[in-house]
C-alpha positions as a Python dict, from the first residue, in 0.01 Angstrom:
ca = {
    (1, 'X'): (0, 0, 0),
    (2, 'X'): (124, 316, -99),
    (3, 'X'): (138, 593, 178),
    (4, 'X'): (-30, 931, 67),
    (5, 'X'): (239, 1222, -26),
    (6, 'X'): (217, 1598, -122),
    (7, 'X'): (164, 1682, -452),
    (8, 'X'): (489, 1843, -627),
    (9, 'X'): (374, 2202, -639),
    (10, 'X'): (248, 2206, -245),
    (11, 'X'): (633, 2064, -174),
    (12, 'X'): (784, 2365, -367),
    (13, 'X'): (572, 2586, -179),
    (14, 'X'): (619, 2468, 167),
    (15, 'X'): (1010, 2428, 90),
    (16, 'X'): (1028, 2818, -52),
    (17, 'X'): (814, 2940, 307),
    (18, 'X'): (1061, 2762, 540),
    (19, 'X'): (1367, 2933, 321),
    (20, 'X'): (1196, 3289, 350),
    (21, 'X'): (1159, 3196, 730),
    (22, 'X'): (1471, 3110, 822),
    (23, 'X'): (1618, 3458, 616),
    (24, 'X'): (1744, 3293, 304),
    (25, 'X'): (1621, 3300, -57),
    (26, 'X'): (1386, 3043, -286),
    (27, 'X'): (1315, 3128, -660),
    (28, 'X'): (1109, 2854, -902),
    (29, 'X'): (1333, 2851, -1205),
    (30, 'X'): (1107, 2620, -1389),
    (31, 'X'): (751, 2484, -1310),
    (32, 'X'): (696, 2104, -1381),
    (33, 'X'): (367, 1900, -1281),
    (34, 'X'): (164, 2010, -1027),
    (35, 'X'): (41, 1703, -918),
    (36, 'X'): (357, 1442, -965),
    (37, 'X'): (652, 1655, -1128),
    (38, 'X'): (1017, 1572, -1038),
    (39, 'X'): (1207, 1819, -854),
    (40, 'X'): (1535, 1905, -861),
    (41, 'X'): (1676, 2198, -599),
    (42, 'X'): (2019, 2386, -655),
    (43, 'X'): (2134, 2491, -297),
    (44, 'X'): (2374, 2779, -291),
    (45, 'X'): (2558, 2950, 19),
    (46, 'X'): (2581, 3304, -93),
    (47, 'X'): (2563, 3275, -503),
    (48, 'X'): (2833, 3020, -457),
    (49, 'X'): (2918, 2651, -409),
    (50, 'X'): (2595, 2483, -611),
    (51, 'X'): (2507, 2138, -473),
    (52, 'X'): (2178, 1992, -688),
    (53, 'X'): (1915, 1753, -446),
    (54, 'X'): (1701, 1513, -617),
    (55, 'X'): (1470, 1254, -425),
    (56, 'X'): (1588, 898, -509),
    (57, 'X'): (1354, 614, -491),
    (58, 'X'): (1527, 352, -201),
    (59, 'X'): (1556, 7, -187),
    (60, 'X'): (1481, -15, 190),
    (61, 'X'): (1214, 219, 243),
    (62, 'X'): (1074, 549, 158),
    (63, 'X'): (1207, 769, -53),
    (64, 'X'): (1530, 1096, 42),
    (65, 'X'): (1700, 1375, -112),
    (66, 'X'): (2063, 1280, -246),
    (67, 'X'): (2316, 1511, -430),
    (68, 'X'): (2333, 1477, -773),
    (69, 'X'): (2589, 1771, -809),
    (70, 'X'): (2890, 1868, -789),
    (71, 'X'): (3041, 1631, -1010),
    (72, 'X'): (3432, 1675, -1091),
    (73, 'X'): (3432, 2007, -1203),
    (74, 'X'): (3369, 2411, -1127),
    (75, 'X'): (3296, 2495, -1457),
    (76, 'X'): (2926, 2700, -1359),
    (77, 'X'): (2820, 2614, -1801),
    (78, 'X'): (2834, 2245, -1746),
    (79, 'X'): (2597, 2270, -1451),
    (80, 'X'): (2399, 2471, -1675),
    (81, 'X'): (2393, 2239, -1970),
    (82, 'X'): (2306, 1915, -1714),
    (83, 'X'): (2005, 2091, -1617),
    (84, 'X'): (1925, 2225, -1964),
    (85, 'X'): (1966, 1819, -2071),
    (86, 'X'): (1750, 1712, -1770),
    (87, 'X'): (1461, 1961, -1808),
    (88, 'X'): (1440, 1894, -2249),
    (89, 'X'): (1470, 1496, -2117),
    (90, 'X'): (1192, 1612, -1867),
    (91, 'X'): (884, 1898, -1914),
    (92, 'X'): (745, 1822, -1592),
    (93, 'X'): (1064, 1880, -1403),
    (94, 'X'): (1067, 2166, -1076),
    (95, 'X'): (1379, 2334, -1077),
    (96, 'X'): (1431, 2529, -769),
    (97, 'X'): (1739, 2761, -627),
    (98, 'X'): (1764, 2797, -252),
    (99, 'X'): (2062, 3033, -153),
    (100, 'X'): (2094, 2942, 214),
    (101, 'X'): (2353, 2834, 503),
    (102, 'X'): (2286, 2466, 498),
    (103, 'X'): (2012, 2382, 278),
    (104, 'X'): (2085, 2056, 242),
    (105, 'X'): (1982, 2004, 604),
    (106, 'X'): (1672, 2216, 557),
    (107, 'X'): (1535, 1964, 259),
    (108, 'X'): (1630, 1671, 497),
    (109, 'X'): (1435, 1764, 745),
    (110, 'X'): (1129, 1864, 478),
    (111, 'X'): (1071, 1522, 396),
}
């Protein structure tokens, strides 16, 4: 039996209140689905240092957030061109920016 979950959109918009609570910053850079869309979330610490969430399906339970990116590079384009790739691969992907101290954490603890 599967266990009820929030629809994409409502996710986005509880994530982007805690952000603006806690003092930091959430932008939707792309809409997806409402109801079932992927989402993908590009944490920053001050404009810098992008780390890119995506919740993975798990073999042992429900699903969590893992980082997708950084891979082995700073080059800022080929970040670009992965999501530019994901979201033509994709047209109901979310792609959301958080620019906040520890955001990682802060999606954690959302789920």
């Amino acid at each position: 039996m599967t266990s009820p979950r929030l629809s994409a959109e409502m996710m986005v918009q509880s994530l982007m209140r805690k952000v603006n609570q806690q003092g930091g910053f959430a932008t939707v850079l792309r809409k997806g689905d409402r109801i079932s869309g992927a989402i993908l979330i590009i944490c920053l610490e001050r404009g810098k240092d992008p780390r890119v969430l995506e919740k993975m399906p798990s073999l042992d339970g429900p699903s969590n957030w893992q980082r997708i990116w950084p891979q082995d590079t700073d080059n800022k384009e080929d970040l670009e061109n992965y999501l530019g790739r994901r979201s033509s691969f994709d047209p109901d992907l979310w792609l959301i920016e958080l620019d906040i101290a520890d955001g990682e954490r802060l999606v954690a603890e959302m789920t």
